[in-house]
C-alpha positions as CSV (number, residue, x, y, z in Angstrom):
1,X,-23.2,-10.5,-4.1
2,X,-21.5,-7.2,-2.9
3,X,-22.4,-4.3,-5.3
4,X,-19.9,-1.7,-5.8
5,X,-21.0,2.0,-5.0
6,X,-21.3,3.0,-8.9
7,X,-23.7,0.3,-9.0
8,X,-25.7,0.7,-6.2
9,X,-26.6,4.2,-7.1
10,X,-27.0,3.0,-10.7
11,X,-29.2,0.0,-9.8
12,X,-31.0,2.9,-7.3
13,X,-31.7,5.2,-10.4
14,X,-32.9,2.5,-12.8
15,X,-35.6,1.4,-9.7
16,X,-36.4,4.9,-8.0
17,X,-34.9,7.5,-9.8
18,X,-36.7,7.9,-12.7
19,X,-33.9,7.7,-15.1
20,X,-33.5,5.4,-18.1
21,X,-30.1,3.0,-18.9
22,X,-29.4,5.4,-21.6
23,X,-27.8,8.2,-19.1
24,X,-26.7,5.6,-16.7
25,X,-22.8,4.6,-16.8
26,X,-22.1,1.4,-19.2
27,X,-19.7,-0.4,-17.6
28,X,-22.1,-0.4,-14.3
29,X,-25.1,-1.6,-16.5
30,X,-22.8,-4.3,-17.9
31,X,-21.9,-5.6,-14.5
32,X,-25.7,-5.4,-13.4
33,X,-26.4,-7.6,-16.8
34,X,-23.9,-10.0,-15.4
35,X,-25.4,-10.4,-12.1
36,X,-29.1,-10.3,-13.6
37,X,-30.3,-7.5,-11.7
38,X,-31.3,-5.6,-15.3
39,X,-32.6,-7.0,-18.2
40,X,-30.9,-6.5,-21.7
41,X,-32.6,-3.3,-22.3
42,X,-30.9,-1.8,-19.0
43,X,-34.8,-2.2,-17.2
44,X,-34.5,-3.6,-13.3
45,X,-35.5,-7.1,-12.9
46,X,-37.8,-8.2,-10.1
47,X,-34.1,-9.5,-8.5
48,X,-32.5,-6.0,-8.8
49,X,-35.8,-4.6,-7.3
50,X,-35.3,-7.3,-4.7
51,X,-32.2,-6.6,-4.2
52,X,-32.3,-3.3,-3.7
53,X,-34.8,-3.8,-1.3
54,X,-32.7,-5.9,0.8
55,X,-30.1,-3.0,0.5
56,X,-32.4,-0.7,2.4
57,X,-33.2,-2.8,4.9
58,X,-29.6,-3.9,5.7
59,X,-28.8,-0.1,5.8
60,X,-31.9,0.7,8.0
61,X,-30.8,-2.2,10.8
62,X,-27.6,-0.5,11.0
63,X,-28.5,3.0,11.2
64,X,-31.5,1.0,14.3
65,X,-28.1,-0.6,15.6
66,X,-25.9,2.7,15.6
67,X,-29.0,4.5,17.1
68,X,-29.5,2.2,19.8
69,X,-25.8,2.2,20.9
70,X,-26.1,5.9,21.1
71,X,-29.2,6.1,22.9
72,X,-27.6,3.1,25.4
73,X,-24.6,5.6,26.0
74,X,-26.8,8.3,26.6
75,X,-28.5,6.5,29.6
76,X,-24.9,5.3,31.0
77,X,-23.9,8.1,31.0
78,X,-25.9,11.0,32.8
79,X,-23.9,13.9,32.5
80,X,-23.2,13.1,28.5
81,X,-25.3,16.1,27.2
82,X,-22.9,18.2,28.8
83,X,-20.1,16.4,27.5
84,X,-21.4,16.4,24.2
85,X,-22.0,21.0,24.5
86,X,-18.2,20.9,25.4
87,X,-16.8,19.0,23.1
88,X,-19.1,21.0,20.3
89,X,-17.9,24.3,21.8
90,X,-14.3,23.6,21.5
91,X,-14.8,22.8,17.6
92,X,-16.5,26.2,17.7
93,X,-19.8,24.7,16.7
94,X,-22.1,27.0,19.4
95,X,-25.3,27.7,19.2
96,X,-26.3,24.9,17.4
């Protein structure tokens, strides 16, 4: 099931957020009904709570994956910190 963005952050209000269905947007709650991840009263289900979970951890194992590539290119690549100063200097980011 791919969530859109509206209801990924509405499915992560309802769980984490604090906030109740009645301030979320309808037709995001309607599609959440549909796919079972909230109950008829707009309250998560264990499957949205689940789901949500599995959201996290997808997200986490990319951001490991992204981190890892970096940290590989980093050790190619010796003289990349001064690379990095440079190319931040000319977008007039200094002293940062």
């Amino acid at each position: 099931m791919d969530l859109t963005p509206l209801q990924r952050v509405t499915l992560h209000r309802l769980v984490d957020g604090g906030q109740g269905p009645e301030s979320q947007p309808r037709v995001a709650l309607r599609w959440l009904r549909r796919y079972g991840l909230v109950d008829a009263d707009g309250c998560p289900t264990d499957e949205g709570r689940a789901y949500l979970v599995e959201l996290r951890e997808l997200a986490q194992r990319r951001r490991d994956a992204h981190d890892a590539e970096v940290r590989r290119q980093r050790r190619e690549d010796p003289l990349w910190g001064v690379r990095d100063a440079i190319r931040r200097w000319k977008a007039d980011e200094r002293d940062r």
